[in-house]
C-alpha positions in Angstrom: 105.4 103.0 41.0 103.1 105.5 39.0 103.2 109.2 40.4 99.8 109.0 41.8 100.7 105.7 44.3 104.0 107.4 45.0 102.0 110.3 46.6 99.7 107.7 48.0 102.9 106.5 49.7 104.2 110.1 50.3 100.4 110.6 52.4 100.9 107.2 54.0 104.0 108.3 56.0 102.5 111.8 56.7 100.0 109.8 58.3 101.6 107.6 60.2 104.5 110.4 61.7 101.1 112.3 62.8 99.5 109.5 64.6 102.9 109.0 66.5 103.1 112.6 67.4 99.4 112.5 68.7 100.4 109.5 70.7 103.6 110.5 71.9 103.7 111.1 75.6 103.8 115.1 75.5 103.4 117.1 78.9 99.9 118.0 79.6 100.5 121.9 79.1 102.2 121.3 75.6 99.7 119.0 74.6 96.7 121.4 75.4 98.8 124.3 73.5 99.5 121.3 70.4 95.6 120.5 70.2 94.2 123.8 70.7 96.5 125.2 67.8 95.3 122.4 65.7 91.3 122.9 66.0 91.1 126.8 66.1 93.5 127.1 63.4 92.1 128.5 60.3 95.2 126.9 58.3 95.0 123.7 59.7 91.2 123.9 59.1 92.6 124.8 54.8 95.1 121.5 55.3 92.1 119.2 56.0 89.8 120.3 53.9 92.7 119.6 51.1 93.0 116.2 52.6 89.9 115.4 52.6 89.4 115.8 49.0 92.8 113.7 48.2 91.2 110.8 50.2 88.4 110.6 47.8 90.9 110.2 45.4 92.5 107.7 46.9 89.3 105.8 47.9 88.8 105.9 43.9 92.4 104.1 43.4 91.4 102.0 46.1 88.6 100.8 44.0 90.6 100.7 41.2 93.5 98.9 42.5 91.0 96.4 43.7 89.2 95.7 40.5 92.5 95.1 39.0 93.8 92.7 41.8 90.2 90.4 41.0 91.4 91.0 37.4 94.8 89.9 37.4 93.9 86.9 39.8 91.6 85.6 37.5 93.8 85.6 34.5 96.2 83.7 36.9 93.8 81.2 37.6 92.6 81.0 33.9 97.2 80.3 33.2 97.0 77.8 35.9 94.0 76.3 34.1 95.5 76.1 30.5 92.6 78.2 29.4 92.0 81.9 28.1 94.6 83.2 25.4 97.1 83.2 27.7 100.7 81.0 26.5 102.1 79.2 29.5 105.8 80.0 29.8 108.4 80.9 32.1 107.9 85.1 31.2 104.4 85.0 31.1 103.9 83.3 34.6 106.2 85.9 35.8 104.3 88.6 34.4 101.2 87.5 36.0 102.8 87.3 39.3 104.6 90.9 38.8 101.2 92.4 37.9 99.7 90.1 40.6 101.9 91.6 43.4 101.6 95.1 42.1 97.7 95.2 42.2 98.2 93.9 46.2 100.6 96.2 46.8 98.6 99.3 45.7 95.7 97.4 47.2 96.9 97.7 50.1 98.5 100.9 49.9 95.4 102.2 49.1 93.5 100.4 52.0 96.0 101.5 54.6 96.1 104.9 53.8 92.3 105.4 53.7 92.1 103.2 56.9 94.8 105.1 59.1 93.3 108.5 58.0 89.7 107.2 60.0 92.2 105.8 63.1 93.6 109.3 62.7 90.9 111.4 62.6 89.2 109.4 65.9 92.3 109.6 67.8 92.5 113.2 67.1 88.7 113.8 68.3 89.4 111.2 71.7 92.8 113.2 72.7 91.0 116.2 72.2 88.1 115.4 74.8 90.8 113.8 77.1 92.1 117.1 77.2 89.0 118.8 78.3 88.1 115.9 80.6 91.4 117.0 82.4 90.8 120.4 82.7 87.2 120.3 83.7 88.5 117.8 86.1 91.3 120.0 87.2 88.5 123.2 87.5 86.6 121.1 89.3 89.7 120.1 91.7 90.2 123.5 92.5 86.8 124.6 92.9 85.8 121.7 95.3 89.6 122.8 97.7 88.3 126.4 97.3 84.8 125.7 98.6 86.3 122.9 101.2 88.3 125.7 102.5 85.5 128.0 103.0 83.4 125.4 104.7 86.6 124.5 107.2 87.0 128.2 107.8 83.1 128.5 108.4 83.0 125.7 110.6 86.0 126.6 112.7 83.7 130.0 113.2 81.0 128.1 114.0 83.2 126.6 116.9 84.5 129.6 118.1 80.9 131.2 118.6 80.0 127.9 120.5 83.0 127.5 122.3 82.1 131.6 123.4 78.3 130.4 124.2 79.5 127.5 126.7 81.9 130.1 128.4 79.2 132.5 128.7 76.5 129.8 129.8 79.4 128.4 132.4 79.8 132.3 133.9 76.2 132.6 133.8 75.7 129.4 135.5 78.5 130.5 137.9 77.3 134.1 138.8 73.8 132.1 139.8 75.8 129.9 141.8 76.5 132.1 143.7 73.5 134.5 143.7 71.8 131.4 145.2 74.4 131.5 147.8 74.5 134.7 148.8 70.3 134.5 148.7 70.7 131.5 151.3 73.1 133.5 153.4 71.5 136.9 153.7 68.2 135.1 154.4 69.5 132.8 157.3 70.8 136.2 158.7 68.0 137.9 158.3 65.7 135.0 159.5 67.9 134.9 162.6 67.8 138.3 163.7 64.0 138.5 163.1 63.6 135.5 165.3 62.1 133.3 162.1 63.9 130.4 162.2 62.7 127.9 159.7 64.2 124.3 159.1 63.5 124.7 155.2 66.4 125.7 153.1 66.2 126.8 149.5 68.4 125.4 146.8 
């Protein structure tokens, strides 16, 4: 394997030990620390722009490795035929099918690598709004026990002054009670010694 595809390689394991650390099941706190680090630092910001640029390289040997797969396909088709310049022997037909599995291989080593940087960079972007999700959630969690609690303490106030309003209404009600009576009795008295003696009573 040429230097270039060995990097290739080299990027496609990078890759895929990232995208299990971004999955791995981290506690939230960590996880909020990981992915905060990750898109405010100004290294990290340096390491992707880097990245970026290799993929275009390796989007070009992607290209490359794909013209050259066609390529040696149709000079194995063209062996299989009879036709072309190509001698049919044991040592060419294995030639053909070394350079055959070659052009696949770096094919797909190409394709995968270019393909699991997109998953990564989507993955990246979706944890990091999950994150904020559960903090604005967990703002709003607080916020809405905070306010509850002030609404409960308001209401049991509320209460309270009512609860104080029916006792005062019942001593008021109470005290006329017994105004009345007393009104009823001083009047009888007074109706009695004046000789005014009256078969209506008031309430």
């Amino acid at each position: 394997m040429t230097i270039y595809y060995t990097l290739t390689f080299l990027l496609l394991a990078g890759e895929m030990g990232t995208f299990c650390a971004l999955v791995a099941p981290l506690p939230f706190t960590i996880k909020k620390k990981v992915f905060t680090f990750l898109s405010t630092s100004p290294i990290v910001a340096k390491l992707a722009y880097g990245l970026k640029i290799s993929f275009i390289f390796v989007a070009i040997l992607f290209l490359d490795a794909l013209q050259r797969m066609y390529r040696v396909g149709a000079e194995a088709d063209l062996a299989k035929q009879g036709r072309g310049n190509v001698v049919q022997d044991v040592r060419t037909d294995t030639n053909l099918a070394a350079r055959k599995f070659y052009a696949q291989r770096n094919v797909y080593l190409t394709g995968f690598t270019l393909f699991l940087s997109l998953v990564l960079t989507r993955t990246f972007y979706i944890s990091l709004d999950l994150i904020n999700a559960q903090e604005q959630y967990s703002k709003l969690k607080q916020y809405s026990k905070a306010s509850g609690s002030e609404d409960v303490a308001a209401l049991k106030k509320r209460i309270k002054e009512l609860e104080a309003q029916e006792r005062d209404f019942a001593t008021l009600k109470l005290q006329a009670a017994q105004n009345a009576k007393e009104y009823d009795r001083l009047a009888t008295e007074l109706n009695q010694k004046t000789g005014n003696v009256s078969n209506k009573r008031l309430d």
